[in-house]
C-alpha positions in Angstrom: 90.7 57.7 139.2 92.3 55.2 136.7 95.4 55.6 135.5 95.9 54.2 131.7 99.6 53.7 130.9 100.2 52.4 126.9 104.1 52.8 126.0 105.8 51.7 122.5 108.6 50.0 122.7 111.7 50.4 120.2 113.7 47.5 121.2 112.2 44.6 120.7 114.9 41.9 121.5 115.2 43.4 124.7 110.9 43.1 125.3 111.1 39.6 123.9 114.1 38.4 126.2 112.7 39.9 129.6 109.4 38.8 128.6 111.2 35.0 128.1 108.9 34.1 125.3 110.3 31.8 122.3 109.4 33.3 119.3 110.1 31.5 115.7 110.1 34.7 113.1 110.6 37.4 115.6 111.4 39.7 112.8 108.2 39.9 111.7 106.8 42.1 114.8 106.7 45.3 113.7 105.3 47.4 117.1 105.4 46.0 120.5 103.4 48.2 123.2 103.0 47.8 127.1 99.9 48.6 128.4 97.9 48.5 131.9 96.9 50.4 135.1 99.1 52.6 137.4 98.3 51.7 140.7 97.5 55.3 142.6 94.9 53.8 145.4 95.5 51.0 147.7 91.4 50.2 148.0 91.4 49.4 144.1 91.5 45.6 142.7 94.7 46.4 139.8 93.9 43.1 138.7 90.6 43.2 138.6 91.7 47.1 136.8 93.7 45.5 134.6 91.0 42.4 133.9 88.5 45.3 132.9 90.9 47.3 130.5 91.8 43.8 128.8 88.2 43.2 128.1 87.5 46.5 127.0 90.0 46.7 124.7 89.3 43.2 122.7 86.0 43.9 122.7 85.7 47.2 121.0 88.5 45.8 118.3 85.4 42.9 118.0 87.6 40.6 116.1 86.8 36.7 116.6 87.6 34.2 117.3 90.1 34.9 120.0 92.0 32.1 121.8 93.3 31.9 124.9 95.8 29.4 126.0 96.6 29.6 129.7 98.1 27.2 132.3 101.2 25.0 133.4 101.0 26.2 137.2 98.2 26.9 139.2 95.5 25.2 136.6 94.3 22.2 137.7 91.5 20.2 135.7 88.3 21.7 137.6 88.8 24.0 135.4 87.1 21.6 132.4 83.8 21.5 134.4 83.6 25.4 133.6 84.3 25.0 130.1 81.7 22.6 129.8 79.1 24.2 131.8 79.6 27.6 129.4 79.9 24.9 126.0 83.1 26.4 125.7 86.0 25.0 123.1 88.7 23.9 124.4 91.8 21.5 124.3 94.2 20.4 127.0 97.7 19.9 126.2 100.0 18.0 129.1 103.1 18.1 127.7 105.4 17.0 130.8 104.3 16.2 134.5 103.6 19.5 135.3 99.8 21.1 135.2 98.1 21.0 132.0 97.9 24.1 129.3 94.6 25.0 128.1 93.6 26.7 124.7 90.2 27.8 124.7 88.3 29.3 121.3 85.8 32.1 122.1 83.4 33.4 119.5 81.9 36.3 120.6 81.8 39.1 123.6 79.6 36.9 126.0 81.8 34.2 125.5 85.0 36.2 125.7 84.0 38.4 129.0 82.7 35.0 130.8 86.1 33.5 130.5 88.3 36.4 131.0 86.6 36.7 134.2 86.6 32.9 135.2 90.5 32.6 134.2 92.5 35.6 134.5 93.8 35.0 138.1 95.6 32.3 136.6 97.8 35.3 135.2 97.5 36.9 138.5 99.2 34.0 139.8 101.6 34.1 137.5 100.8 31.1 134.9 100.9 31.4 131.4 98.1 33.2 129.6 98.9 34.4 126.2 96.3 35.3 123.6 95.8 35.5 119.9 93.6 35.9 117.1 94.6 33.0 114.9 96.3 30.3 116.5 100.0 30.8 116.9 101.3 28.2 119.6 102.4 24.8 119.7 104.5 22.9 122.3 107.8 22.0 121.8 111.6 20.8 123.2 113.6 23.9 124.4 116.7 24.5 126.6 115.5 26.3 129.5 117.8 27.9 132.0 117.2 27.6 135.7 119.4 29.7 137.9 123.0 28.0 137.0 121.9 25.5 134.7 120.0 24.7 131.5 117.4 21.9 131.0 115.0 20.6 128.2 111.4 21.4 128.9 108.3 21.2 126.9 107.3 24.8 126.4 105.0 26.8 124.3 106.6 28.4 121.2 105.0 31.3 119.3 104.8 30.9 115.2 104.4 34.6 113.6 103.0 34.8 110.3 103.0 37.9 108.2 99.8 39.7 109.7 99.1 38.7 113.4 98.7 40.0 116.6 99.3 37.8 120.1 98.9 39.5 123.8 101.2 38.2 127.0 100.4 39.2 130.9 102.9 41.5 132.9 104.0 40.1 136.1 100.9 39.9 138.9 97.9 40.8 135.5 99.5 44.4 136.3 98.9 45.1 132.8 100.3 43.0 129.5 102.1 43.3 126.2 100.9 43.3 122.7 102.9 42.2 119.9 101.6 42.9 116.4 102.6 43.5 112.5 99.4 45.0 111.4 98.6 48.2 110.4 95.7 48.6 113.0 98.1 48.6 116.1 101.4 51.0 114.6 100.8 54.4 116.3 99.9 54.7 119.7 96.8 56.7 118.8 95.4 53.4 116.9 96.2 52.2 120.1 93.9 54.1 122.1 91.2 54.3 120.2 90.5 50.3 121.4 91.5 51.6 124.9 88.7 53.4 127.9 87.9 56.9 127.8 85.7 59.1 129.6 85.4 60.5 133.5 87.5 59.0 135.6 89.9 57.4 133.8 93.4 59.2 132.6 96.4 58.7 130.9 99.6 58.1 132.4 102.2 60.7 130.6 
């Protein structure tokens, strides 16, 4: 069985600061929901669960193009061989030493389960993988705080405009967040009706 938890979250500041996303606008979200898989079997891939929901769920709301920006960690530029292979579109940012960010543009379902499947263990691992369907980020000077201190980094920074919707990864691709101001995303039943259904999958009360 497959356990389906979606939860709406009233307090958004606190989502936003654990989540330790920079947000310009944050005002402008209007629903905030978690969403993912309850793990209840130790022989099933939660990642792989969670990989499967995520695809599911953008492609029955079959709004394009998406974009996927992911990287900064694990990624390393192999990755660009892929992208070419599938005639992807993408664009590498570098903004400091560290490993590059990539923003890729799908178009359509093929495209969009191809590289879901290719990239998401970089959110397994941990990297950031953040998604959107206009193109919200750009990268820019922050103060970051590292245990007992604070330092400027290059990070990516989320621009809200007055109808969008942008997903982040939970911790380990255990499920992920969805921030949103449009009218197709505030109730939780909206919610679900983008979400799997049927024999042996449930819903985590």
């Amino acid at each position: 069985m497959l356990y389906i938890y979606l939860e709406k979250h009233i307090d958004h500041k606190k989502v936003i600061k654990e989540r330790y996303l920079d947000i310009d606008k944050s005002d402008r979200i209007k629903s905030i929901y978690s969403m993912g898989c309850i793990p209840n079997d130790e022989k099933r891939d939660y990642q792989g669960d969670s990989n499967a929901v995520l695809k599911h769920f953008l492609i029955r709301l079959n709004r394009y193009p998406v974009f996927l920006t992911f990287g900064g960690g694990f990624t390393d530029e192999d990755v660009e061989l892929f992208f070419q292979q599938e005639k992807l579109s993408y664009t590498k940012f570098q903004p400091d030493k560290r490993r590059p960010y990539y923003s890729v543009q799908v178009n359509d379902a093929s495209e969009l389960e191809i590289l879901l499947d290719e990239t998401y263990w970089y959110a397994a691992q941990n990297d950031f993988y953040f998604l959107s369907f206009t193109d919200l980020l750009t990268f820019e000077p922050r103060m970051v705080r590292r245990w007992f201190f604070k330092k400027e980094r290059i990070v990516p920074v989320i621009h809200t405009t007055e109808e969008m919707s942008f997903i982040t990864i939970e911790h380990d691709f255990m499920g992920y967040y969805l921030f949103s101001n449009e009218a197709c995303f505030d109730t939780e039943d909206k919610m679900k009706e983008f979400l799997p259904e049927g024999d042996g999958i449930d819903y985590y009360e």
